[in-house]
N, CA, C and O atoms as a Maestro MAE file, in Angstrom:
{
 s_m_m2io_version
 :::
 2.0.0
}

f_m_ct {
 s_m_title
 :::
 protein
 m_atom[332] {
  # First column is atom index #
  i_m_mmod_type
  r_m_x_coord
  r_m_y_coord
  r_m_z_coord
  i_m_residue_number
  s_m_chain_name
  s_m_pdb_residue_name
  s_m_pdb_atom_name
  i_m_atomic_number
  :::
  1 25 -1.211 6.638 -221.155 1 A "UNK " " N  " 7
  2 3 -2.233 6.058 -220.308 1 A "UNK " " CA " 6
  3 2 -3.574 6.719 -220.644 1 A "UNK " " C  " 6
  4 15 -3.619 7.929 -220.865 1 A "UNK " " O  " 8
  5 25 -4.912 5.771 -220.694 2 A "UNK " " N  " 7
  6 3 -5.725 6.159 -221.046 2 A "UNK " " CA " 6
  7 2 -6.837 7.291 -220.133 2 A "UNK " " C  " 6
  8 15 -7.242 6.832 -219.065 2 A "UNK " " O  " 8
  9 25 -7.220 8.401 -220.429 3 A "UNK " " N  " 7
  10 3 -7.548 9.426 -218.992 3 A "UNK " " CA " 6
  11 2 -8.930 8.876 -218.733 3 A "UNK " " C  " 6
  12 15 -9.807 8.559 -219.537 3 A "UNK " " O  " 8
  13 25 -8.908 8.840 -217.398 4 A "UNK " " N  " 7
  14 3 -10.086 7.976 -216.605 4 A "UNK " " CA " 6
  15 2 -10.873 8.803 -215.683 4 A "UNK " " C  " 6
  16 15 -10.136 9.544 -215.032 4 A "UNK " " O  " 8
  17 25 -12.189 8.936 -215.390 5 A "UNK " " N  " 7
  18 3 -12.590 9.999 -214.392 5 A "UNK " " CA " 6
  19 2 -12.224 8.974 -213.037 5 A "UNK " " C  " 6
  20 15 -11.724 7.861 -213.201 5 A "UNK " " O  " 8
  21 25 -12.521 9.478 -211.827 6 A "UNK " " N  " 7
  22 3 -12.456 9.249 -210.878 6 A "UNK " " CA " 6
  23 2 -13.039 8.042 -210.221 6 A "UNK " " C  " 6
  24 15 -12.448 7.381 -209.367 6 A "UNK " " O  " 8
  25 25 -14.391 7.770 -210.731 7 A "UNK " " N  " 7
  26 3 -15.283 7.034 -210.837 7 A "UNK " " CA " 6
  27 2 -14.752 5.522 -211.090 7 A "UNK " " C  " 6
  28 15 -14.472 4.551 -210.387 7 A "UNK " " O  " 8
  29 25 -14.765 5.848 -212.493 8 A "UNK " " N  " 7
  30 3 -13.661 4.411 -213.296 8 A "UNK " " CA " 6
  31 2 -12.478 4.521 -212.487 8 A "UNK " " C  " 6
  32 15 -12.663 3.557 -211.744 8 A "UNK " " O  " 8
  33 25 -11.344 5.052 -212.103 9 A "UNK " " N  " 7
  34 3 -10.908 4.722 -211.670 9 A "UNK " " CA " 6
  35 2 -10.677 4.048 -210.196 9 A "UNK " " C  " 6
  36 15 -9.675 3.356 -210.015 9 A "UNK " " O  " 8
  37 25 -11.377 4.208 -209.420 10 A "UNK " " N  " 7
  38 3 -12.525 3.905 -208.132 10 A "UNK " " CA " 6
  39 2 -12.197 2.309 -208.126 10 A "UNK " " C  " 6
  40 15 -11.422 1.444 -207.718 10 A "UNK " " O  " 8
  41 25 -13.585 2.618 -209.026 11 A "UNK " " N  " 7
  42 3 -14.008 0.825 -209.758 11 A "UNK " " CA " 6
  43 2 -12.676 0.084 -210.207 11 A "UNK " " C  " 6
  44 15 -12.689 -1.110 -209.912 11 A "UNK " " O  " 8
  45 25 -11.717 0.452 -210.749 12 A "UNK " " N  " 7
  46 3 -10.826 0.018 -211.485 12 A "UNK " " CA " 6
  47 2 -9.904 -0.737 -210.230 12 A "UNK " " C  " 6
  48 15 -9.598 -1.899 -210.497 12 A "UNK " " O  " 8
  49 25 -9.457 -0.251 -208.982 13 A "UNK " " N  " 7
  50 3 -8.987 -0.372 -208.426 13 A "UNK " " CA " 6
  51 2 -9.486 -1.581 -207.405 13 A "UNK " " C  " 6
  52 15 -8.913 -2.604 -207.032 13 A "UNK " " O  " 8
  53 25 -10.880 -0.998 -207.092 14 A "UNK " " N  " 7
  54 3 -11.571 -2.243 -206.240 14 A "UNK " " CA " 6
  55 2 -11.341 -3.589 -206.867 14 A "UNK " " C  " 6
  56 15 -10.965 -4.535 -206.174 14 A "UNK " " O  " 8
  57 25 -11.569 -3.712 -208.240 15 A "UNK " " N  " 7
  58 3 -11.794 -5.210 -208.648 15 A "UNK " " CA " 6
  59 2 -10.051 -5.179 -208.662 15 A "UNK " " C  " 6
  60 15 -9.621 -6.333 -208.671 15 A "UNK " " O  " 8
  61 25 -9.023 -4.200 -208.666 16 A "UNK " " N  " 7
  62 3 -7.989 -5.071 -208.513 16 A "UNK " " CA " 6
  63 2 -7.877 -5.629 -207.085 16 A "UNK " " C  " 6
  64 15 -6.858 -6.309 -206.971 16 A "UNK " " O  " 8
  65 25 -8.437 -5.570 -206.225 17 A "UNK " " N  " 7
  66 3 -8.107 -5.364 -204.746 17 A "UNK " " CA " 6
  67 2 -7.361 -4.643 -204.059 17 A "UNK " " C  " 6
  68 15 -6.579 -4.949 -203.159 17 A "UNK " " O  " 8
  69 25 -7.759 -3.128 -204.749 18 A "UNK " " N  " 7
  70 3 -7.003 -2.327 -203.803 18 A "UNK " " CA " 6
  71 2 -8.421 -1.642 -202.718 18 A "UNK " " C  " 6
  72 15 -9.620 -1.915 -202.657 18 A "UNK " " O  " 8
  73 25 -7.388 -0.503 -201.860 19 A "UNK " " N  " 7
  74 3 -8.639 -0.136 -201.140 19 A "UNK " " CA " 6
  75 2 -8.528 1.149 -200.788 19 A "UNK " " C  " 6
  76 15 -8.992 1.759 -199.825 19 A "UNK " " O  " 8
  77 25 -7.570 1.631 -202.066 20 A "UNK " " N  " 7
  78 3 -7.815 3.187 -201.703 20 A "UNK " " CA " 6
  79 2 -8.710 4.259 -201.302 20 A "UNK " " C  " 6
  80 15 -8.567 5.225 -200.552 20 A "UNK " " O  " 8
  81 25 -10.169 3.598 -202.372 21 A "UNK " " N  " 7
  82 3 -11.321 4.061 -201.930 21 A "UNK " " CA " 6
  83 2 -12.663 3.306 -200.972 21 A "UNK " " C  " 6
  84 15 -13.888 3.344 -201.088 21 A "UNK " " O  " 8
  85 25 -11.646 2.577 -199.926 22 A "UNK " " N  " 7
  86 3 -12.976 1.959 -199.591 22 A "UNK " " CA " 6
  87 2 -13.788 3.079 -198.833 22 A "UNK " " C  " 6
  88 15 -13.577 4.292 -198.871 22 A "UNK " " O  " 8
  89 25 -14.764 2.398 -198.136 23 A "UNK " " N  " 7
  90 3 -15.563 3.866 -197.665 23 A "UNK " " CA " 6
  91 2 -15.279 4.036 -196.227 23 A "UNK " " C  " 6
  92 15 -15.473 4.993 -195.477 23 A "UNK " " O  " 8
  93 25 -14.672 2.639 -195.993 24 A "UNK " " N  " 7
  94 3 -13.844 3.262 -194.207 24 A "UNK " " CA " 6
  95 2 -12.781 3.973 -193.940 24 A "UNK " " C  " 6
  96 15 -12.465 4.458 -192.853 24 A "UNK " " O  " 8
  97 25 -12.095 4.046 -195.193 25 A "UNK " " N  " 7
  98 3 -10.948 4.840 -195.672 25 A "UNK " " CA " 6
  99 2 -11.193 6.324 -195.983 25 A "UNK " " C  " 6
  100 15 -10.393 7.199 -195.652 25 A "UNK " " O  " 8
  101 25 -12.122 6.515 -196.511 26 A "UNK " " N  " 7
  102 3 -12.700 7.404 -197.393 26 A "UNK " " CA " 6
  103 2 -13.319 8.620 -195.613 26 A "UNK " " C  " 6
  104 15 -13.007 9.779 -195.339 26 A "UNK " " O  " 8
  105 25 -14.114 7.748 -194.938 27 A "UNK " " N  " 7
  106 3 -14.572 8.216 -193.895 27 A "UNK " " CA " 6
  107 2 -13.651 9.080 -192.937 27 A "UNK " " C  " 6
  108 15 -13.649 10.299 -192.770 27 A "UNK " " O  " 8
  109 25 -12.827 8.042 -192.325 28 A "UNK " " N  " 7
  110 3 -11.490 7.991 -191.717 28 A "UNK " " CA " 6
  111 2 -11.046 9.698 -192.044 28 A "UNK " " C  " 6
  112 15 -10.989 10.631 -191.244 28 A "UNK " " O  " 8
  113 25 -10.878 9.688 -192.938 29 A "UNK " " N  " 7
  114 3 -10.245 11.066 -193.662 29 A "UNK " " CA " 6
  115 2 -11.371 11.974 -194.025 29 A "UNK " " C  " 6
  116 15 -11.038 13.056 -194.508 29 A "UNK " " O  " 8
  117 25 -12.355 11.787 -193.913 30 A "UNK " " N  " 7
  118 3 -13.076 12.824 -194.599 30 A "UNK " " CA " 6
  119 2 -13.492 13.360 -195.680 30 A "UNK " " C  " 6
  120 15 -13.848 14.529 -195.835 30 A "UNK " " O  " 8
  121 25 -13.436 12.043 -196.880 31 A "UNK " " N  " 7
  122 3 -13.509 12.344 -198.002 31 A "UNK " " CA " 6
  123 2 -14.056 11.991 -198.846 31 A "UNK " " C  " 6
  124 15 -13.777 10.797 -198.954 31 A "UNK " " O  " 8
  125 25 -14.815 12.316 -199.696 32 A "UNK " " N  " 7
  126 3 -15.867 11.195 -200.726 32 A "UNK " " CA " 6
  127 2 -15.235 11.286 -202.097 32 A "UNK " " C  " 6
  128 15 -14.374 12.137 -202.317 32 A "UNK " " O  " 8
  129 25 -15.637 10.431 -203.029 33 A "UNK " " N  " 7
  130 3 -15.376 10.499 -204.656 33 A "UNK " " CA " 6
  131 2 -14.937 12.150 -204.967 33 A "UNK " " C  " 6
  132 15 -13.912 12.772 -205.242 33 A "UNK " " O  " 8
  133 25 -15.868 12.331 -204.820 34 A "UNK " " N  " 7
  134 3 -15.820 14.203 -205.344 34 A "UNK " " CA " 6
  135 2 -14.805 14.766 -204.642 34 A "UNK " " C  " 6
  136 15 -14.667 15.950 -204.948 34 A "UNK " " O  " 8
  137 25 -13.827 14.276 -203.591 35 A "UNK " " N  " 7
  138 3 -12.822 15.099 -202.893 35 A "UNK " " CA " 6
  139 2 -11.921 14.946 -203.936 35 A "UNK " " C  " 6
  140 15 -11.504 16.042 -204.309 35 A "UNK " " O  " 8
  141 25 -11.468 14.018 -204.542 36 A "UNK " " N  " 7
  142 3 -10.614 13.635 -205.723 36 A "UNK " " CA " 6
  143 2 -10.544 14.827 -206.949 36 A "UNK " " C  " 6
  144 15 -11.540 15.498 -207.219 36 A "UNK " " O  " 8
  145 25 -9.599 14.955 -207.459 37 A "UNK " " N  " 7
  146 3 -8.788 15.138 -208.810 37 A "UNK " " CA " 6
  147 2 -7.887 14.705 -209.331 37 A "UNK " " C  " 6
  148 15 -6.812 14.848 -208.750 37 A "UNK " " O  " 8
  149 25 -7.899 14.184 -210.282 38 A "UNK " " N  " 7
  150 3 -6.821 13.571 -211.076 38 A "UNK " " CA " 6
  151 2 -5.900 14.015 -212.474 38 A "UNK " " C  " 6
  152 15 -6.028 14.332 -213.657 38 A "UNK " " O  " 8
  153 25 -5.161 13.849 -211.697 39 A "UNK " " N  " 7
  154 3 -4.096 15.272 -212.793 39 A "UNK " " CA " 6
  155 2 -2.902 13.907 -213.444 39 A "UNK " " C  " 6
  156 15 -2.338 12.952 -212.909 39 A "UNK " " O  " 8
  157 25 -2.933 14.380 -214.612 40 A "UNK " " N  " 7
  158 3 -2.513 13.671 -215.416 40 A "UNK " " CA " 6
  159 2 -0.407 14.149 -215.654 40 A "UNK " " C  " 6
  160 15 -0.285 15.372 -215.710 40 A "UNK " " O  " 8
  161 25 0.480 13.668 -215.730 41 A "UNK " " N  " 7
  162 3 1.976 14.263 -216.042 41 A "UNK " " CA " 6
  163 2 2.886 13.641 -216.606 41 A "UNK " " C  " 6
  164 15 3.182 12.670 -215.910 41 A "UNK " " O  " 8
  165 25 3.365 13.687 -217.330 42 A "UNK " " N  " 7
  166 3 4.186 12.930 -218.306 42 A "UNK " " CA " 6
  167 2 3.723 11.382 -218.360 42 A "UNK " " C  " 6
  168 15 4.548 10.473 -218.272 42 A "UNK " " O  " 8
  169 25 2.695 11.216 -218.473 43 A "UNK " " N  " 7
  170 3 2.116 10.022 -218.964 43 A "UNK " " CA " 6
  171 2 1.580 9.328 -217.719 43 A "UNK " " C  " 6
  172 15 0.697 8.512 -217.984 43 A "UNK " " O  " 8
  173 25 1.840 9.424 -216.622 44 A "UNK " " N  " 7
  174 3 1.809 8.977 -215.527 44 A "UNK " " CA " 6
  175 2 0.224 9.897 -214.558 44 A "UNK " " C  " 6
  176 15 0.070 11.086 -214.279 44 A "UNK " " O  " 8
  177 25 -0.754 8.577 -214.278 45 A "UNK " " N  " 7
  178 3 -1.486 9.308 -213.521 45 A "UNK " " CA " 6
  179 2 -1.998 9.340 -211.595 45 A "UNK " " C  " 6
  180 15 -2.160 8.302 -210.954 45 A "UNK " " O  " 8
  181 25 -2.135 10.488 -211.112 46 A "UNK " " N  " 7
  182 3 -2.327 10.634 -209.989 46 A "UNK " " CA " 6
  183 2 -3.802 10.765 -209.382 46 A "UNK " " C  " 6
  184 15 -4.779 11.033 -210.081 46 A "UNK " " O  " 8
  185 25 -3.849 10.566 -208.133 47 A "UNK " " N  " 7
  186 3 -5.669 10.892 -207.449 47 A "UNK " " CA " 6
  187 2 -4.939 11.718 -206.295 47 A "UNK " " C  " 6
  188 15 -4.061 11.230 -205.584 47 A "UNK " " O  " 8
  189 25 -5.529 13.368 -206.169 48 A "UNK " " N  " 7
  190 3 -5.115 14.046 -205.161 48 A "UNK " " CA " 6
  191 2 -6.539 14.521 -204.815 48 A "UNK " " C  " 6
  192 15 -7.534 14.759 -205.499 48 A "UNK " " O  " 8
  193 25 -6.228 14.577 -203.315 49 A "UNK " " N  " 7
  194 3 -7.445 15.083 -202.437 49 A "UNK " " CA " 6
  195 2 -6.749 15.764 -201.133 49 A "UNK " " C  " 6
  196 15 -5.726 15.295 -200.634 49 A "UNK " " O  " 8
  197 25 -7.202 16.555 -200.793 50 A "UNK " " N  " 7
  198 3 -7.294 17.644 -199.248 50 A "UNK " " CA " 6
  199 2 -7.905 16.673 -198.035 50 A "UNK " " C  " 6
  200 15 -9.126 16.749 -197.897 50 A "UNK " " O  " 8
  201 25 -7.255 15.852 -197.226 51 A "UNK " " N  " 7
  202 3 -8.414 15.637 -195.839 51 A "UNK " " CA " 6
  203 2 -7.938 16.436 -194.542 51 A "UNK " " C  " 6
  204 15 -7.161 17.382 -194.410 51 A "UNK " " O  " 8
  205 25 -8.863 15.537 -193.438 52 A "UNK " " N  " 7
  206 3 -9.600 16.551 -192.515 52 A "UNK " " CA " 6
  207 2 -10.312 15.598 -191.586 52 A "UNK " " C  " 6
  208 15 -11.520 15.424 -191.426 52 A "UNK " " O  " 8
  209 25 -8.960 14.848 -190.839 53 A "UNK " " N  " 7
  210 3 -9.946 13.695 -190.112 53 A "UNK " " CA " 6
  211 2 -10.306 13.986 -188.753 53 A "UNK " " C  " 6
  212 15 -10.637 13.175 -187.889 53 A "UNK " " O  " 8
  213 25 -10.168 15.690 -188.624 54 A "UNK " " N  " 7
  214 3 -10.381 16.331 -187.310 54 A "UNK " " CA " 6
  215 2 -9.447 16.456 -186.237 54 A "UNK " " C  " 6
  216 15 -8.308 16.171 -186.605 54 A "UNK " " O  " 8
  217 25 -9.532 16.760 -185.128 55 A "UNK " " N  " 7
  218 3 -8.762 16.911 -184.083 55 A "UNK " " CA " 6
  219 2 -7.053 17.601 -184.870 55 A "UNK " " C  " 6
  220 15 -6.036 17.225 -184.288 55 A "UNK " " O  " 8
  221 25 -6.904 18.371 -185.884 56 A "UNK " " N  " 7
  222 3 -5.687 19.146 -186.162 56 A "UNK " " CA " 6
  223 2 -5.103 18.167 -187.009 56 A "UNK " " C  " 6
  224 15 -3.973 18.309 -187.474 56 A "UNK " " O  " 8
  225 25 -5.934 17.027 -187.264 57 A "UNK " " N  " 7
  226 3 -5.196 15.821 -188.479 57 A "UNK " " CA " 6
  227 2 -5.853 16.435 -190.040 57 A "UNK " " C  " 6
  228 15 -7.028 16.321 -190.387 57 A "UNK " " O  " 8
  229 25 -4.685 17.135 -190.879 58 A "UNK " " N  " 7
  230 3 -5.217 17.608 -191.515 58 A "UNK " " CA " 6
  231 2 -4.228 17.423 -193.092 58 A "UNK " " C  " 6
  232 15 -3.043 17.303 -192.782 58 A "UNK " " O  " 8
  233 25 -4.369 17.389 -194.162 59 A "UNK " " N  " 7
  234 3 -3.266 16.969 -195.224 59 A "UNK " " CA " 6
  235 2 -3.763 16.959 -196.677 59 A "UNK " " C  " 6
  236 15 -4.831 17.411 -197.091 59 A "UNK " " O  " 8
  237 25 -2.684 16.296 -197.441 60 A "UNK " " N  " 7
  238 3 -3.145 15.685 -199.050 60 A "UNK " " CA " 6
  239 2 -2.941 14.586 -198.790 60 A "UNK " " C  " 6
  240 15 -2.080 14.127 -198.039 60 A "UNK " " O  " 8
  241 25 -4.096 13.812 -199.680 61 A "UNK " " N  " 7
  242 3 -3.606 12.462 -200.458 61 A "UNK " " CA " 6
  243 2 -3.352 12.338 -201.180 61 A "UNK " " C  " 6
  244 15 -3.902 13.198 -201.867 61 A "UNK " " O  " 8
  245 25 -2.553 11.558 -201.966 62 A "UNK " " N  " 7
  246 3 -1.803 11.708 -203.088 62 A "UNK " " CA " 6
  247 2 -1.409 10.256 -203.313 62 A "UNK " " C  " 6
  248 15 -0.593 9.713 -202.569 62 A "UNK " " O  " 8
  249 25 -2.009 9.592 -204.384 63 A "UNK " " N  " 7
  250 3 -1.906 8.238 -204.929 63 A "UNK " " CA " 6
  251 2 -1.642 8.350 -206.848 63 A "UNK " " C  " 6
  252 15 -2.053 9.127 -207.710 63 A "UNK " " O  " 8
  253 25 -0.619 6.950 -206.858 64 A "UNK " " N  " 7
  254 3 -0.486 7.162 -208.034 64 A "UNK " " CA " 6
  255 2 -1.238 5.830 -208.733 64 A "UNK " " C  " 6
  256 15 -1.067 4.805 -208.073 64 A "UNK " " O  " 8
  257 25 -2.020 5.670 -209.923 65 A "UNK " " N  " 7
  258 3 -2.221 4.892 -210.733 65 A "UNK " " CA " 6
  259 2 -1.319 4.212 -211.469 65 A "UNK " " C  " 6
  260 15 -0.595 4.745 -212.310 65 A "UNK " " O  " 8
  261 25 -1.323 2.196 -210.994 66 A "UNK " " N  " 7
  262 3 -0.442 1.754 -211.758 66 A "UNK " " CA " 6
  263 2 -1.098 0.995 -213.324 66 A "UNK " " C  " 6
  264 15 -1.907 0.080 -213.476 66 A "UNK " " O  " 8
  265 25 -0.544 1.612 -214.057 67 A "UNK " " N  " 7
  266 3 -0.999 1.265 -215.524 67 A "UNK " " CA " 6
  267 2 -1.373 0.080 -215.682 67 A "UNK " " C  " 6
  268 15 -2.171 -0.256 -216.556 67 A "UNK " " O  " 8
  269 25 -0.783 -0.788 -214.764 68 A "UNK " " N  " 7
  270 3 -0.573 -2.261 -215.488 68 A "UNK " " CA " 6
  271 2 -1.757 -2.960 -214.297 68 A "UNK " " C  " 6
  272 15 -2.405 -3.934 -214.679 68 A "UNK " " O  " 8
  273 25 -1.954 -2.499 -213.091 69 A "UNK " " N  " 7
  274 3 -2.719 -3.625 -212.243 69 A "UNK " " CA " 6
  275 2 -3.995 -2.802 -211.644 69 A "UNK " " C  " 6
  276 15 -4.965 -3.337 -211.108 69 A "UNK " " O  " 8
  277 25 -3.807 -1.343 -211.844 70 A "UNK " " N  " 7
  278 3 -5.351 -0.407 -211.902 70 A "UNK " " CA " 6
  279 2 -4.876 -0.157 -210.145 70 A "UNK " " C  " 6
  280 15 -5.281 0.865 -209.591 70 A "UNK " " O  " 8
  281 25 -4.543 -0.543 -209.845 71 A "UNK " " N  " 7
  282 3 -4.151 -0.378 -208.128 71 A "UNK " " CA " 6
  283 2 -3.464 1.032 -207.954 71 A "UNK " " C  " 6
  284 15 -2.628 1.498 -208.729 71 A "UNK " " O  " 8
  285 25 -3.924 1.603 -206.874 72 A "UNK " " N  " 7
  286 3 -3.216 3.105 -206.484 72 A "UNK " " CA " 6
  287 2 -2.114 3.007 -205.472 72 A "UNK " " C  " 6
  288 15 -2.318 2.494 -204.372 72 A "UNK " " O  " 8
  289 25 -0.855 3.531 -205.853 73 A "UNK " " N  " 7
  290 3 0.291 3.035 -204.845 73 A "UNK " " CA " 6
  291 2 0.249 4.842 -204.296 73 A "UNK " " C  " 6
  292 15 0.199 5.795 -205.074 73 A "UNK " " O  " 8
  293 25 0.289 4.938 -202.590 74 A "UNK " " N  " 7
  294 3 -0.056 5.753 -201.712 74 A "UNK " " CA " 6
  295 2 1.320 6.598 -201.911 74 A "UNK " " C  " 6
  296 15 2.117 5.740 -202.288 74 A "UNK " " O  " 8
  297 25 1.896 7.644 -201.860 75 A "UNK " " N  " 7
  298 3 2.872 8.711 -201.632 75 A "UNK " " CA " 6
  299 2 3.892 8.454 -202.958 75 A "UNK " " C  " 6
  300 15 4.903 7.774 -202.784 75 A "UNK " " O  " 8
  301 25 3.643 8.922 -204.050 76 A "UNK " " N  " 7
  302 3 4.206 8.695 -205.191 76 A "UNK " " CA " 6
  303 2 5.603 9.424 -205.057 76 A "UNK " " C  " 6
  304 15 5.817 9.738 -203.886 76 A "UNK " " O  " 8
  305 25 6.490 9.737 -205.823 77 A "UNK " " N  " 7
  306 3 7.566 10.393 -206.217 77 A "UNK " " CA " 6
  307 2 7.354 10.962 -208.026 77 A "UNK " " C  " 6
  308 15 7.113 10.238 -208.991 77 A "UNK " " O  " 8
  309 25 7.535 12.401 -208.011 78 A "UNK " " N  " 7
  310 3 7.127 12.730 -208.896 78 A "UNK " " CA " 6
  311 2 6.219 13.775 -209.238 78 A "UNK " " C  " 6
  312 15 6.094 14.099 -210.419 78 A "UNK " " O  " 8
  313 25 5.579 14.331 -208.343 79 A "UNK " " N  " 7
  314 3 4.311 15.051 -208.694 79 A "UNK " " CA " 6
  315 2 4.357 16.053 -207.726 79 A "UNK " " C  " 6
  316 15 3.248 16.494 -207.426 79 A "UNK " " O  " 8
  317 25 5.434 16.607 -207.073 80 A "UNK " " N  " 7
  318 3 6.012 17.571 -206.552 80 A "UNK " " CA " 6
  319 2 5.278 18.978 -206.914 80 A "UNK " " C  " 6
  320 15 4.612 19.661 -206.137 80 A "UNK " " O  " 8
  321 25 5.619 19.300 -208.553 81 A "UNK " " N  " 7
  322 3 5.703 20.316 -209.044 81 A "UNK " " CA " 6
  323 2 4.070 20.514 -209.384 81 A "UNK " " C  " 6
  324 15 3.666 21.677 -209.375 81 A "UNK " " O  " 8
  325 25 3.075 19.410 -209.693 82 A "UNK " " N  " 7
  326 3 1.821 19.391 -210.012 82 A "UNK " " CA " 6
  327 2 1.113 19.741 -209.046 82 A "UNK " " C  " 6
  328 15 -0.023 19.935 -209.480 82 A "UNK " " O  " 8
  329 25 1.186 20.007 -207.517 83 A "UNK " " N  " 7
  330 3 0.097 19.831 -207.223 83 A "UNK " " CA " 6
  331 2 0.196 21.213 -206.063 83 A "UNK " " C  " 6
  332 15 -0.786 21.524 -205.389 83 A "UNK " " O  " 8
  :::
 }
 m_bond[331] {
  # First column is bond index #
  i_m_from
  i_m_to
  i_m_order
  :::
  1 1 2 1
  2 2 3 1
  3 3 4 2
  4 3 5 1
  5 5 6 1
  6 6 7 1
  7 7 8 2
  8 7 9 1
  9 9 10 1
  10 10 11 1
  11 11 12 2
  12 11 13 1
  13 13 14 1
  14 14 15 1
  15 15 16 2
  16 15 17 1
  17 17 18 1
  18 18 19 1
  19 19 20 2
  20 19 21 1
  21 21 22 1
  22 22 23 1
  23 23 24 2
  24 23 25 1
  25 25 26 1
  26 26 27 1
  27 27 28 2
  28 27 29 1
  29 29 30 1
  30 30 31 1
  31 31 32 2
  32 31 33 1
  33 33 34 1
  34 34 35 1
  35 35 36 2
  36 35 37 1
  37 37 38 1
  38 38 39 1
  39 39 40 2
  40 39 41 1
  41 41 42 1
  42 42 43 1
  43 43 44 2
  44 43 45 1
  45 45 46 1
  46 46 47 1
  47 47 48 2
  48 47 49 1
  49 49 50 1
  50 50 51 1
  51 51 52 2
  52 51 53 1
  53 53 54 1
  54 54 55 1
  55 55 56 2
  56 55 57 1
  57 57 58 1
  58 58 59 1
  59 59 60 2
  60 59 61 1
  61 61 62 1
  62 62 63 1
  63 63 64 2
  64 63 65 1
  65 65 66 1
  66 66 67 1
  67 67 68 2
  68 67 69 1
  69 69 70 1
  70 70 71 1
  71 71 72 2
  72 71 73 1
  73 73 74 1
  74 74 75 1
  75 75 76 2
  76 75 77 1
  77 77 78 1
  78 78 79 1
  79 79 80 2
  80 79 81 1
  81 81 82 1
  82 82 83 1
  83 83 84 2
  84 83 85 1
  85 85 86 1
  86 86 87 1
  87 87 88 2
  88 87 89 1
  89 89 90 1
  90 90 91 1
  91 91 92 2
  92 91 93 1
  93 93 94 1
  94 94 95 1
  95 95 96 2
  96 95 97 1
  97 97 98 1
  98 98 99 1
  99 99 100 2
  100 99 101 1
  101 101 102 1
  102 102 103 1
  103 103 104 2
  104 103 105 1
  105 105 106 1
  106 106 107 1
  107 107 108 2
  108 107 109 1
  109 109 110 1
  110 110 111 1
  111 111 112 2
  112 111 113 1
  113 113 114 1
  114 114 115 1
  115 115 116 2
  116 115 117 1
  117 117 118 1
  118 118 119 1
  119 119 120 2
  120 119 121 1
  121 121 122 1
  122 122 123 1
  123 123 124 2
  124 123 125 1
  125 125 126 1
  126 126 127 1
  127 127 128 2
  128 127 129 1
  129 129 130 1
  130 130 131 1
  131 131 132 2
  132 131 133 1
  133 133 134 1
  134 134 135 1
  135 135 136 2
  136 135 137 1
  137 137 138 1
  138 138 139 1
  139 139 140 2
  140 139 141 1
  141 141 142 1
  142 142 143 1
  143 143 144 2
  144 143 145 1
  145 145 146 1
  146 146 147 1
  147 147 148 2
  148 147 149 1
  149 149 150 1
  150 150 151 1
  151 151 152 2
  152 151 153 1
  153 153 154 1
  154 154 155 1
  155 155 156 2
  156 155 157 1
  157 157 158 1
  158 158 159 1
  159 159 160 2
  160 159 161 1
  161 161 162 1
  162 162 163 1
  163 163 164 2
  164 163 165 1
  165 165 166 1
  166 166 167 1
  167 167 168 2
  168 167 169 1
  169 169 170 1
  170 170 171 1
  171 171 172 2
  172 171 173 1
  173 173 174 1
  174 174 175 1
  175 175 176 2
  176 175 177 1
  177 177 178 1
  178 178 179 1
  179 179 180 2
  180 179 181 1
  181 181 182 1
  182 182 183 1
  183 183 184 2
  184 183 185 1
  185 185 186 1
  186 186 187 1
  187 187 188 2
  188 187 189 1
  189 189 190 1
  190 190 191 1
  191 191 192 2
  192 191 193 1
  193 193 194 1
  194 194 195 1
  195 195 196 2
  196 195 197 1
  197 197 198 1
  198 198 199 1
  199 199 200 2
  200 199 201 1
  201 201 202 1
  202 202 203 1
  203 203 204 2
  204 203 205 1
  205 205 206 1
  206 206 207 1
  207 207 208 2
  208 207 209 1
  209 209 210 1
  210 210 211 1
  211 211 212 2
  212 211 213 1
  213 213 214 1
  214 214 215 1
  215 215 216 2
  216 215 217 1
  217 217 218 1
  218 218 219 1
  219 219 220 2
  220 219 221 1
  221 221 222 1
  222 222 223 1
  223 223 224 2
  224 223 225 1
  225 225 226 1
  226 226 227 1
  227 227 228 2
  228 227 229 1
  229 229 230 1
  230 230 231 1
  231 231 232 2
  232 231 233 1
  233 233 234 1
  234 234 235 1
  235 235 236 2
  236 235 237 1
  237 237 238 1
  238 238 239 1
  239 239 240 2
  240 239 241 1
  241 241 242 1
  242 242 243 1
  243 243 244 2
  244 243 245 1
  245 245 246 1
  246 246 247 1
  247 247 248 2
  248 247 249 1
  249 249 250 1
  250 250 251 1
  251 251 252 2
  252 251 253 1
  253 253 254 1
  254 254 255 1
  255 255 256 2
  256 255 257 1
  257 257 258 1
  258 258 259 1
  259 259 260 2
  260 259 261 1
  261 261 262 1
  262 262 263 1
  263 263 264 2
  264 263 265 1
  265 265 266 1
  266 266 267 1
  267 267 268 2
  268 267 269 1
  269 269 270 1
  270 270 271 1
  271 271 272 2
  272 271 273 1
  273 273 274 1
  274 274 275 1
  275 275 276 2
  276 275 277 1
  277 277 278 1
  278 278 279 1
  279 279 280 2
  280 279 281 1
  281 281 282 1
  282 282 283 1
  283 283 284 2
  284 283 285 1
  285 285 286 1
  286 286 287 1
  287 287 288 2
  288 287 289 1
  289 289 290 1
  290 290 291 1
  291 291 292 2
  292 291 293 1
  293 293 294 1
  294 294 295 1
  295 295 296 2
  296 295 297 1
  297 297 298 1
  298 298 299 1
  299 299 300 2
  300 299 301 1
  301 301 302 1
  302 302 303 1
  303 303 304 2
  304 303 305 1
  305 305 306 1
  306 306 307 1
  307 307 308 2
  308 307 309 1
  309 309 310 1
  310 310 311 1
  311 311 312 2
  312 311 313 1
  313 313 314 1
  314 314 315 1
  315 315 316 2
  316 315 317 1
  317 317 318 1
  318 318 319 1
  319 319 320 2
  320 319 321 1
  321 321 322 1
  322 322 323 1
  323 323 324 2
  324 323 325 1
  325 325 326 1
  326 326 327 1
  327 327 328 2
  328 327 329 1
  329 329 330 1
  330 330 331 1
  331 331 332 2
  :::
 }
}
């Protein structure tokens, strides 16, 4: 899979119609573009971020990139050991 910054991948996702990053989503949790990293593992890539939507709601996100439709599927299997 080809390595993508965060950005492109963002974009990549919106025009599929996903909405991982919309910005009510993004809000919700506490998190902007820059909360993101994307760690790459046996070919397969992920978007992990830390939120913080207050009141003791506190966690990772953790989405995986699907190769084929640019869409981020939410709580992957797999990335255990990465992050």
């Amino acid at each position: 899979m080809k390595r993508r910054s965060i950005v492109t991948i963002a974009a990549e996702d919106k025009r599929a119609g996903g909405f991982y990053f919309s910005p009510s989503t993004l809000k919700f949790f506490g998190q902007t573009l820059k909360s993101f990293s994307v760690i790459w593992k046996d070919g397969r890539g992920f978007v992990v971020a830390q939120y913080d939507c207050g009141n003791g709601c506190t966690g990772q996100s953790v989405g995986e990139i699907n190769p084929t439709t640019h869409r981020i599927t939410s709580n992957p299997q797999g990335l255990e050991e990465a992050t």
